[in-house]
KEVEXVO-933500 format. One line per field, with one value per residue (C-alpha): residue number from 1; residue in one letter; x, y, z. Coordinates in Angstrom, 2 decimals. Layout:
num = NUM, ...
residu = A, ...
x = X, ...
y = Y, ...
z = Z, ...
//
This chain:
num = 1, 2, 3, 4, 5, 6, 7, 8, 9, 10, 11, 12, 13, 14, 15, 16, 17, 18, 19, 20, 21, 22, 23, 24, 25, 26, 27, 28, 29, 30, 31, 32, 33, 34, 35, 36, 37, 38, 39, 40, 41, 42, 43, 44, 45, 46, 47, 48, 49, 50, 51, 52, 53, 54, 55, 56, 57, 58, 59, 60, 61, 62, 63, 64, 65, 66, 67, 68, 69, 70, 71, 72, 73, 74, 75, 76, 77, 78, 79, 80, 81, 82, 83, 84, 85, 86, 87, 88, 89, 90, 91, 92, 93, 94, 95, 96, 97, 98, 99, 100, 101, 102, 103, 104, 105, 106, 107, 108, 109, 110, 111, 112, 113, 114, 115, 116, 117, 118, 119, 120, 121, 122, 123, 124, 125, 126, 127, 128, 129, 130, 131, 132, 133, 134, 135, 136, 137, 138, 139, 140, 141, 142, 143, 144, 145, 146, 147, 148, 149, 150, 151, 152, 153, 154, 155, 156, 157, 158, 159, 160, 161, 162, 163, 164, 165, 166, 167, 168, 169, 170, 171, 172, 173, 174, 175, 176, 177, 178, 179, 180, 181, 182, 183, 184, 185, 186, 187, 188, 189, 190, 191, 192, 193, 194, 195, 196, 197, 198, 199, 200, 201, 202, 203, 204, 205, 206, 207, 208, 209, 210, 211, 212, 213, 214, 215, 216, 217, 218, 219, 220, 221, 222, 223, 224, 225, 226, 227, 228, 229, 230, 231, 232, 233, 234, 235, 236, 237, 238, 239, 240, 241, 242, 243, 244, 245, 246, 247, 248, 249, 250, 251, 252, 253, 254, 255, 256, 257, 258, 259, 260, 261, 262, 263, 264, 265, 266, 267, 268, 269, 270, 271, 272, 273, 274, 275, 276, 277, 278, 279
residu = X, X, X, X, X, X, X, X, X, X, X, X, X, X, X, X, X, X, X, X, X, X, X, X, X, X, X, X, X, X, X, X, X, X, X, X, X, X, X, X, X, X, X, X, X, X, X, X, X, X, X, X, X, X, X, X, X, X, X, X, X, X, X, X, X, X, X, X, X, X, X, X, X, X, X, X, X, X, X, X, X, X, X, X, X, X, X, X, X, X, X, X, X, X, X, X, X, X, X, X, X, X, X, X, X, X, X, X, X, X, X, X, X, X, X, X, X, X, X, X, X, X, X, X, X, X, X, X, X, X, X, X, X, X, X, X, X, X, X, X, X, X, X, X, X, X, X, X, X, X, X, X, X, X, X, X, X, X, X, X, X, X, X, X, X, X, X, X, X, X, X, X, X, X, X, X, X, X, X, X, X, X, X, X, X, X, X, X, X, X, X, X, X, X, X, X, X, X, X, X, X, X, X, X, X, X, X, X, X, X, X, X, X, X, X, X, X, X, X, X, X, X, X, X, X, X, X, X, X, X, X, X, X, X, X, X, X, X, X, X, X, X, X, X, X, X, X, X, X, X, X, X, X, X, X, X, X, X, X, X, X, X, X, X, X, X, X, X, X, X, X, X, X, X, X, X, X, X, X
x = 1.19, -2.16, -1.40, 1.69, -0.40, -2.72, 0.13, 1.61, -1.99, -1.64, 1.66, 0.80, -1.58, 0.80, 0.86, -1.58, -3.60, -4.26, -3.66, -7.43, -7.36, -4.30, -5.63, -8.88, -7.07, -4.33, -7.85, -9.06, -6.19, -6.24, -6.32, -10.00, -9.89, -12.87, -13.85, -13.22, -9.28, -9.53, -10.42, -8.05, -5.33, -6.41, -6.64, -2.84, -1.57, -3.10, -0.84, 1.78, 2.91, 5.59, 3.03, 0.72, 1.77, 3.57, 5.13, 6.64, 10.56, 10.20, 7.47, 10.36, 12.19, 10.93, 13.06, 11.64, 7.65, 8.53, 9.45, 6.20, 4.15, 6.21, 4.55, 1.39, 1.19, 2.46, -0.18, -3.16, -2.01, -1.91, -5.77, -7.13, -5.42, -4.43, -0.82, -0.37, 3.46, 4.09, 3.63, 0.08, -0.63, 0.75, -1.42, -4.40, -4.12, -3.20, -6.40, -8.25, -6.69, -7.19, -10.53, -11.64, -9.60, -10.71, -14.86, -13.28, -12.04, -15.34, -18.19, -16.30, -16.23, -19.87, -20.65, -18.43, -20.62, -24.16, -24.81, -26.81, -28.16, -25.17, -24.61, -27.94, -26.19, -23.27, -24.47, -26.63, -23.84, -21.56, -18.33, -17.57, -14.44, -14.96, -14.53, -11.59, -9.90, -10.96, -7.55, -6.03, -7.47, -4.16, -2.81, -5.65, -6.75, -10.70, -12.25, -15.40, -15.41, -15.35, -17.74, -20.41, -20.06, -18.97, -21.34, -20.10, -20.09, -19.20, -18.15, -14.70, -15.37, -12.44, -13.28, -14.72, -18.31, -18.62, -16.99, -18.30, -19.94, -23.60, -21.24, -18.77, -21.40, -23.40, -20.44, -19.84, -23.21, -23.42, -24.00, -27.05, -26.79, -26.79, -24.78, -21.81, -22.70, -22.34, -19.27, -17.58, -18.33, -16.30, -13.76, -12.99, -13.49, -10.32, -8.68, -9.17, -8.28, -5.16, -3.57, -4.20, -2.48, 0.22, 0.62, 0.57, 4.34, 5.18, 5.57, 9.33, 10.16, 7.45, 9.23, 12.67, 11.20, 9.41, 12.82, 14.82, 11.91, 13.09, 16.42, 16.09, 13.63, 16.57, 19.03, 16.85, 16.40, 20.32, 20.90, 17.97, 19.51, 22.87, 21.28, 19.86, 23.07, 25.14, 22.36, 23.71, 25.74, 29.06, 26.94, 24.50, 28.11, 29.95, 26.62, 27.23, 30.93, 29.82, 27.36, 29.56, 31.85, 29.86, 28.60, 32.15, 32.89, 29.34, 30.36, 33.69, 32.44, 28.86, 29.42, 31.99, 29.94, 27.10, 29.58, 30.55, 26.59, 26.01, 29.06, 28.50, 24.44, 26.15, 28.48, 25.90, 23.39, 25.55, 26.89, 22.94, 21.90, 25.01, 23.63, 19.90, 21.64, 23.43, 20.10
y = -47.26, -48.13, -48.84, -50.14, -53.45, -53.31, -54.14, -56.50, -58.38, -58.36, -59.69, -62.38, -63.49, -63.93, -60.45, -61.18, -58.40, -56.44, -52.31, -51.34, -53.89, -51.92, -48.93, -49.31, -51.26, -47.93, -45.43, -47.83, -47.47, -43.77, -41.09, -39.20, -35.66, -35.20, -31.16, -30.65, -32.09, -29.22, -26.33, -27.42, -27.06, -24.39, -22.79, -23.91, -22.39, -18.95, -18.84, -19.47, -16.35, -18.21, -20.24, -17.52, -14.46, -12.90, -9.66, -12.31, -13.13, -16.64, -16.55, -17.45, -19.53, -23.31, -25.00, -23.21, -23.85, -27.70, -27.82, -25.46, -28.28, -31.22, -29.39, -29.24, -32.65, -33.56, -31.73, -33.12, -36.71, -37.01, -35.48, -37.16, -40.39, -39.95, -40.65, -37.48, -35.95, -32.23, -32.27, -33.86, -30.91, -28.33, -29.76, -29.78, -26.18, -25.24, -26.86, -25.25, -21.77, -22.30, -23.06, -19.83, -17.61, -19.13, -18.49, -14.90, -14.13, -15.27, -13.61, -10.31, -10.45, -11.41, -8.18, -6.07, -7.72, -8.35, -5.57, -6.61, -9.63, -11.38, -10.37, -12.15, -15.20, -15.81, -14.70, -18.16, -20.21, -20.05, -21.45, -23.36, -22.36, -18.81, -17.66, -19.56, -18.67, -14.68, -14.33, -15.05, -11.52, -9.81, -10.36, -9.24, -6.44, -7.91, -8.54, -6.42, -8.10, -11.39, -10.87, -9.46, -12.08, -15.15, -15.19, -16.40, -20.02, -22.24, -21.48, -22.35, -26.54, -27.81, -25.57, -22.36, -22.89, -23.87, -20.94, -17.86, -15.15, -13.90, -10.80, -12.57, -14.79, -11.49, -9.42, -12.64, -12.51, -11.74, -7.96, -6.38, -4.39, -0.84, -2.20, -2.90, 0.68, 1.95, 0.14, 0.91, 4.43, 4.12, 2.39, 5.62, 8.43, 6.26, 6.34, 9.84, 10.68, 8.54, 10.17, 13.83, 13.13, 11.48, 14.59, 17.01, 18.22, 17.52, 20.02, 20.24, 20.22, 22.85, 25.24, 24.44, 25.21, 28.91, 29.85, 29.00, 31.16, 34.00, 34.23, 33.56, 36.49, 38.34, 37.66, 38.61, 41.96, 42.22, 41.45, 44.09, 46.95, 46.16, 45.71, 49.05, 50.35, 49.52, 51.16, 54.69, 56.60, 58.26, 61.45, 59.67, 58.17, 61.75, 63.28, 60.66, 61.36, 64.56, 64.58, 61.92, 64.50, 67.48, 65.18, 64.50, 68.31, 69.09, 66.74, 68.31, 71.99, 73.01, 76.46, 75.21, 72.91, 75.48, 77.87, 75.32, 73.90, 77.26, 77.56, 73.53, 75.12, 78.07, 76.75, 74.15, 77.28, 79.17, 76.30, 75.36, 78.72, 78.55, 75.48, 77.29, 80.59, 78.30, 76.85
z = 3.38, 2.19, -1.31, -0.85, 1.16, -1.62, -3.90, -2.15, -1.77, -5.47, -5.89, -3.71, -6.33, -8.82, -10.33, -12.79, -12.69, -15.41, -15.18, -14.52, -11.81, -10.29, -10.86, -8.66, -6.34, -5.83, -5.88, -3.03, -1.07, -1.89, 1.39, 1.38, 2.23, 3.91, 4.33, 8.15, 7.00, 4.13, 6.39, 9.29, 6.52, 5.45, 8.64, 9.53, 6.09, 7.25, 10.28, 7.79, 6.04, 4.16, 2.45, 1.05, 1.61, -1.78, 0.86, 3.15, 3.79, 2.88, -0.15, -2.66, -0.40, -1.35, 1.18, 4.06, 2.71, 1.99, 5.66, 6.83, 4.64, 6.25, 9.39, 8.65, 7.62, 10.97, 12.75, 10.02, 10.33, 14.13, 14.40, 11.89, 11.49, 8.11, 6.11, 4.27, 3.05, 3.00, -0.78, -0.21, 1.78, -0.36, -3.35, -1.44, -0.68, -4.42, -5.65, -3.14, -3.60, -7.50, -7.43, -5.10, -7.19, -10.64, -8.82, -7.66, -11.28, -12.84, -10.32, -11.11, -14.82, -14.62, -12.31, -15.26, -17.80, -16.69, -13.46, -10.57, -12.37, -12.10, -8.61, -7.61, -9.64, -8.03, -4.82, -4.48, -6.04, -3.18, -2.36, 0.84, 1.62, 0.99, 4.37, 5.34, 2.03, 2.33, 4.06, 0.54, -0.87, 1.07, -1.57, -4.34, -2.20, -3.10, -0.11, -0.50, -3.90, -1.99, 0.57, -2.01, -4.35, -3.21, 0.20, 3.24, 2.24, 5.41, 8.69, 10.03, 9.48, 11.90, 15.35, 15.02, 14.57, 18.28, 19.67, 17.84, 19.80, 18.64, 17.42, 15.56, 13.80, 12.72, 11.35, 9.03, 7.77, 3.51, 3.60, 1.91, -0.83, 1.55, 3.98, 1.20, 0.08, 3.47, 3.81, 0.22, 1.10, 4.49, 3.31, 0.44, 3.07, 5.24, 2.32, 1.20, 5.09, 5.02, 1.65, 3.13, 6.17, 4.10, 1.69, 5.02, 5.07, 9.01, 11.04, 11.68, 7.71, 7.65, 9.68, 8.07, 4.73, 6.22, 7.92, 4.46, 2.40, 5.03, 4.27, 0.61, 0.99, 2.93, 0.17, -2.51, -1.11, -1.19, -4.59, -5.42, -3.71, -5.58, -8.65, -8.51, -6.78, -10.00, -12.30, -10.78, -13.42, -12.83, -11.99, -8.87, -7.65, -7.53, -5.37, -3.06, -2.59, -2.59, -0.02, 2.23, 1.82, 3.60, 5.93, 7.72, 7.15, 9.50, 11.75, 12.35, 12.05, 10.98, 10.03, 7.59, 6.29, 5.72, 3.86, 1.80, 1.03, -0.29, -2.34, -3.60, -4.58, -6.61, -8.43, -9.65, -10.22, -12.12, -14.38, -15.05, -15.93, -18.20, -20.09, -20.13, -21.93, -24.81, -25.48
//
Protein backbone atom coordinates (compact mmCIF):
# COMPACT_ATOMS: atom_id res chain seq x y z
CA UNK A 1 0.00 0.00 0.00
CA UNK A 2 3.08 1.89 0.56
CA UNK A 3 4.42 1.90 -2.84
CA UNK A 4 1.46 2.03 -4.48
CA UNK A 5 1.10 6.07 -2.77
CA UNK A 6 4.58 6.48 -3.71
CA UNK A 7 3.55 5.98 -7.29
CA UNK A 8 0.83 7.81 -7.37
CA UNK A 9 2.93 10.89 -5.73
CA UNK A 10 4.87 10.35 -8.86
CA UNK A 11 2.27 10.35 -11.32
CA UNK A 12 1.02 13.38 -9.94
CA UNK A 13 4.15 14.99 -11.10
CA UNK A 14 3.70 14.27 -14.47
CA UNK A 15 5.36 10.87 -14.66
CA UNK A 16 8.53 12.16 -15.55
CA UNK A 17 10.66 10.33 -13.58
CA UNK A 18 13.25 8.46 -14.82
CA UNK A 19 13.61 4.45 -13.72
CA UNK A 20 16.34 4.98 -10.93
CA UNK A 21 14.09 7.61 -9.56
CA UNK A 22 11.28 4.84 -9.38
CA UNK A 23 13.33 2.49 -8.25
CA UNK A 24 14.44 4.26 -4.89
CA UNK A 25 11.22 5.65 -4.58
CA UNK A 26 9.57 1.63 -4.62
CA UNK A 27 12.89 0.58 -2.06
CA UNK A 28 11.57 3.55 0.13
CA UNK A 29 8.27 2.38 0.29
CA UNK A 30 9.66 -1.11 0.76
CA UNK A 31 8.39 -3.21 4.21
CA UNK A 32 11.66 -3.63 6.70
CA UNK A 33 11.89 -6.86 8.38
CA UNK A 34 13.30 -6.03 11.42
CA UNK A 35 14.73 -9.37 13.47
CA UNK A 36 12.09 -9.66 16.33
CA UNK A 37 9.41 -9.88 12.91
CA UNK A 38 11.97 -12.75 11.61
CA UNK A 39 11.99 -14.87 14.74
CA UNK A 40 8.19 -14.40 15.48
CA UNK A 41 7.82 -16.01 11.95
CA UNK A 42 9.91 -18.22 12.46
CA UNK A 43 8.56 -19.27 15.60
CA UNK A 44 4.85 -19.51 13.97
CA UNK A 45 6.28 -21.75 11.01
CA UNK A 46 7.55 -24.26 13.76
CA UNK A 47 4.04 -24.86 15.03
CA UNK A 48 3.36 -25.49 11.47
CA UNK A 49 4.25 -28.97 10.41
CA UNK A 50 2.88 -28.42 6.94
CA UNK A 51 5.40 -25.80 6.33
CA UNK A 52 8.64 -27.62 7.24
CA UNK A 53 8.20 -30.79 8.05
CA UNK A 54 9.20 -33.24 4.87
CA UNK A 55 7.18 -36.52 7.11
CA UNK A 56 4.04 -34.37 7.35
CA UNK A 57 0.45 -34.96 5.54
CA UNK A 58 0.46 -31.68 3.97
CA UNK A 59 4.39 -31.10 3.02
CA UNK A 60 3.44 -31.57 -0.77
CA UNK A 61 0.22 -30.07 -0.55
CA UNK A 62 0.87 -26.21 -1.77
CA UNK A 63 -2.66 -25.15 -1.37
CA UNK A 64 -2.87 -25.99 2.20
CA UNK A 65 0.86 -24.09 3.03
CA UNK A 66 -0.29 -20.93 0.85
CA UNK A 67 -3.21 -20.75 3.25
CA UNK A 68 -0.86 -21.63 6.60
CA UNK A 69 1.37 -18.51 5.10
CA UNK A 70 -1.86 -16.37 4.41
CA UNK A 71 -2.03 -17.12 8.34
CA UNK A 72 0.88 -16.20 9.45
CA UNK A 73 0.86 -13.09 7.72
CA UNK A 74 -2.32 -12.34 9.45
CA UNK A 75 -0.93 -12.90 12.81
CA UNK A 76 2.66 -10.82 11.79
CA UNK A 77 0.77 -7.88 10.36
CA UNK A 78 -1.64 -7.22 13.25
CA UNK A 79 1.52 -7.22 15.95
CA UNK A 80 3.67 -5.44 14.16
CA UNK A 81 1.85 -3.11 11.99
CA UNK A 82 3.20 -4.24 8.90
CA UNK A 83 1.45 -5.11 5.20
CA UNK A 84 2.93 -8.40 4.44
CA UNK A 85 1.07 -11.34 1.91
CA UNK A 86 1.47 -15.01 2.64
CA UNK A 87 4.07 -15.22 -0.13
CA UNK A 88 6.09 -12.40 1.71
CA UNK A 89 6.14 -14.66 4.55
CA UNK A 90 6.95 -17.77 2.89
CA UNK A 91 10.07 -15.99 1.22
CA UNK A 92 11.22 -14.68 4.31
CA UNK A 93 11.38 -18.04 5.84
CA UNK A 94 13.12 -19.65 2.66
CA UNK A 95 15.94 -17.11 2.88
CA UNK A 96 16.25 -17.67 6.33
CA UNK A 97 16.12 -21.51 6.18
CA UNK A 98 18.71 -21.25 3.18
CA UNK A 99 21.06 -19.34 4.77
CA UNK A 100 21.28 -21.67 8.17
CA UNK A 101 21.47 -24.69 6.09
CA UNK A 102 24.02 -23.25 3.48
CA UNK A 103 26.28 -22.15 7.30
CA UNK A 104 25.20 -25.92 8.46
CA UNK A 105 26.58 -27.46 5.15
CA UNK A 106 29.78 -25.38 5.31
CA UNK A 107 30.87 -25.62 9.31
CA UNK A 108 30.64 -29.45 8.66
CA UNK A 109 32.76 -29.74 5.63
CA UNK A 110 35.22 -27.51 7.43
CA UNK A 111 35.20 -29.97 10.64
CA UNK A 112 35.74 -33.05 7.75
CA UNK A 113 38.55 -31.00 6.39
CA UNK A 114 40.47 -29.02 8.94
CA UNK A 115 39.69 -31.01 12.70
CA UNK A 116 39.26 -29.01 15.74
CA UNK A 117 40.67 -25.92 14.11
CA UNK A 118 37.81 -25.35 12.23
CA UNK A 119 35.53 -26.12 15.02
CA UNK A 120 37.09 -23.16 17.04
CA UNK A 121 36.24 -21.19 13.59
CA UNK A 122 32.90 -21.51 13.15
CA UNK A 123 32.17 -21.75 16.67
CA UNK A 124 32.82 -17.74 17.06
CA UNK A 125 31.13 -17.00 13.73
CA UNK A 126 27.71 -17.68 14.86
CA UNK A 127 24.42 -17.46 13.39
CA UNK A 128 21.48 -15.63 14.97
CA UNK A 129 18.84 -17.60 14.24
CA UNK A 130 20.44 -20.77 15.07
CA UNK A 131 18.37 -21.62 17.88
CA UNK A 132 15.09 -20.83 16.53
CA UNK A 133 15.96 -22.62 13.27
CA UNK A 134 17.51 -25.90 15.26
CA UNK A 135 13.94 -27.27 14.94
CA UNK A 136 14.71 -27.53 11.13
CA UNK A 137 17.47 -30.42 11.81
CA UNK A 138 14.17 -33.00 12.12
CA UNK A 139 14.58 -33.26 9.15
CA UNK A 140 18.66 -33.57 8.77
CA UNK A 141 18.89 -35.54 11.88
CA UNK A 142 22.12 -32.84 12.81
CA UNK A 143 21.39 -31.38 15.82
CA UNK A 144 24.53 -32.25 17.80
CA UNK A 145 26.18 -31.04 14.60
CA UNK A 146 24.23 -27.82 15.11
CA UNK A 147 24.66 -27.16 18.56
CA UNK A 148 28.59 -27.78 18.33
CA UNK A 149 29.10 -25.72 15.51
CA UNK A 150 26.87 -23.16 14.92
CA UNK A 151 26.65 -21.89 18.87
CA UNK A 152 23.61 -20.90 20.28
CA UNK A 153 23.36 -17.66 18.40
CA UNK A 154 20.27 -15.58 19.80
CA UNK A 155 17.69 -16.32 22.09
CA UNK A 156 14.03 -16.61 21.08
CA UNK A 157 13.90 -12.56 19.75
CA UNK A 158 9.92 -12.18 19.75
CA UNK A 159 9.03 -13.58 23.60
CA UNK A 160 11.07 -16.07 25.06
CA UNK A 161 13.98 -14.33 26.43
CA UNK A 162 11.79 -12.91 29.27
CA UNK A 163 10.38 -16.06 30.37
CA UNK A 164 13.19 -18.64 30.53
CA UNK A 165 13.91 -20.35 33.76
CA UNK A 166 17.72 -20.31 35.14
CA UNK A 167 17.34 -24.16 33.84
CA UNK A 168 16.13 -23.61 30.53
CA UNK A 169 18.69 -20.79 29.85
CA UNK A 170 21.64 -23.24 31.03
CA UNK A 171 20.66 -26.37 29.00
CA UNK A 172 20.83 -23.86 25.87
CA UNK A 173 24.21 -22.89 26.69
CA UNK A 174 27.08 -23.99 23.64
CA UNK A 175 28.35 -27.27 25.14
CA UNK A 176 32.07 -27.81 25.86
CA UNK A 177 33.97 -30.04 24.15
CA UNK A 178 33.37 -33.08 27.09
CA UNK A 179 30.06 -32.28 27.56
CA UNK A 180 29.27 -33.00 23.58
CA UNK A 181 31.46 -36.12 24.22
CA UNK A 182 29.45 -37.06 27.11
CA UNK A 183 26.47 -36.46 25.22
CA UNK A 184 27.48 -38.16 21.70
CA UNK A 185 28.35 -41.06 23.84
CA UNK A 186 24.70 -41.14 25.38
CA UNK A 187 23.05 -40.59 22.59
CA UNK A 188 24.91 -44.17 20.86
CA UNK A 189 24.38 -46.30 24.05
CA UNK A 190 20.15 -45.21 23.47
CA UNK A 191 20.65 -46.18 20.30
CA UNK A 192 22.50 -49.38 20.71
CA UNK A 193 19.69 -50.06 23.58
CA UNK A 194 16.84 -49.21 21.25
CA UNK A 195 18.00 -51.65 18.22
CA UNK A 196 18.45 -54.65 20.82
CA UNK A 197 15.16 -54.31 22.12
CA UNK A 198 13.93 -53.98 18.56
CA UNK A 199 15.78 -57.27 17.36
CA UNK A 200 14.39 -59.13 20.76
CA UNK A 201 11.74 -61.61 19.17
CA UNK A 202 8.59 -60.84 21.66
CA UNK A 203 7.66 -63.08 23.81
CA UNK A 204 4.44 -64.58 22.41
CA UNK A 205 6.16 -65.28 18.80
CA UNK A 206 8.89 -66.75 20.96
CA UNK A 207 6.86 -69.39 22.36
CA UNK A 208 4.99 -70.06 19.02
CA UNK A 209 8.29 -70.60 17.37
CA UNK A 210 9.63 -73.22 20.59
CA UNK A 211 6.22 -75.14 20.44
CA UNK A 212 6.55 -75.45 16.37
CA UNK A 213 10.51 -76.62 16.91
CA UNK A 214 8.70 -79.39 19.23
CA UNK A 215 6.63 -80.89 16.93
CA UNK A 216 8.91 -80.55 13.99
CA UNK A 217 11.26 -82.33 16.47
CA UNK A 218 8.28 -84.89 17.01
CA UNK A 219 7.87 -85.45 13.31
CA UNK A 220 11.36 -85.82 12.61
CA UNK A 221 11.64 -88.62 14.96
CA UNK A 222 8.74 -90.28 12.91
CA UNK A 223 10.15 -90.14 9.67
CA UNK A 224 13.50 -91.62 11.33
CA UNK A 225 11.96 -94.64 12.73
CA UNK A 226 10.31 -95.32 9.24
CA UNK A 227 13.25 -94.66 7.50
CA UNK A 228 15.04 -97.22 9.35
CA UNK A 229 11.84 -99.41 9.43
CA UNK A 230 11.97 -99.73 5.53
CA UNK A 231 15.86 -100.49 5.64
CA UNK A 232 14.74 -104.08 7.20
CA UNK A 233 15.19 -106.86 4.59
CA UNK A 234 12.67 -109.55 3.81
CA UNK A 235 14.54 -111.64 6.54
CA UNK A 236 14.15 -108.77 9.78
CA UNK A 237 10.29 -108.56 8.41
CA UNK A 238 9.63 -112.53 8.60
CA UNK A 239 11.26 -112.52 12.52
CA UNK A 240 8.82 -110.06 13.26
CA UNK A 241 5.85 -112.00 11.90
CA UNK A 242 7.44 -114.56 13.43
CA UNK A 243 7.81 -113.41 16.78
CA UNK A 244 4.17 -111.51 16.62
CA UNK A 245 3.24 -114.77 15.85
CA UNK A 246 4.41 -116.61 19.21
CA UNK A 247 3.45 -113.78 21.04
CA UNK A 248 -0.50 -114.25 20.40
CA UNK A 249 0.15 -118.10 20.69
CA UNK A 250 1.66 -117.30 24.67
CA UNK A 251 -1.01 -115.25 25.22
CA UNK A 252 -3.56 -117.84 24.41
CA UNK A 253 -1.57 -120.83 25.92
CA UNK A 254 2.06 -120.59 27.25
CA UNK A 255 3.00 -124.09 27.24
CA UNK A 256 2.18 -124.12 23.56
CA UNK A 257 4.00 -121.39 22.93
CA UNK A 258 7.12 -122.80 24.74
CA UNK A 259 6.88 -126.11 22.66
CA UNK A 260 6.76 -124.32 19.75
CA UNK A 261 9.94 -121.66 20.79
CA UNK A 262 11.95 -124.69 21.06
CA UNK A 263 10.89 -126.30 17.90
CA UNK A 264 11.14 -122.50 15.99
CA UNK A 265 15.22 -122.60 17.83
CA UNK A 266 15.79 -126.18 16.19
CA UNK A 267 14.78 -125.99 13.12
CA UNK A 268 16.89 -122.77 12.73
CA UNK A 269 19.88 -124.83 14.53
CA UNK A 270 19.79 -127.56 12.45
CA UNK A 271 19.44 -125.63 9.09
CA UNK A 272 22.66 -123.41 10.35
CA UNK A 273 24.76 -126.24 11.20
CA UNK A 274 23.68 -127.44 7.70
CA UNK A 275 25.16 -124.31 6.01
CA UNK A 276 28.47 -124.63 8.48
CA UNK A 277 28.97 -128.51 7.12
CA UNK A 278 28.77 -127.35 3.19
CA UNK A 279 31.40 -124.87 3.98
Amino acid sequence: MQTGLYFMLALAFGGCLSAEEAAKIQAAGAVKVTDDVKAHIIDLVKHKDILWKVKSRGYKLDAEKSAAYLEISNQVNELHSLSLKGEDIQNIFKNLKDSYMRRLKSAKKAMGNTGDGAKSKKREDKFIFADELEFLLENESDLDISRRVLGMGSQDLYSSSAQKSPVESDSQRPLSTASTLSLSSAVEDDLDDAFNNEIHTPIRKRRREQRSSRADEELASVLRTLAEENKKNKYEHFADEVACCLKTVEDRNPTLALDMKRQIQEVCYNFEKKSLDLL
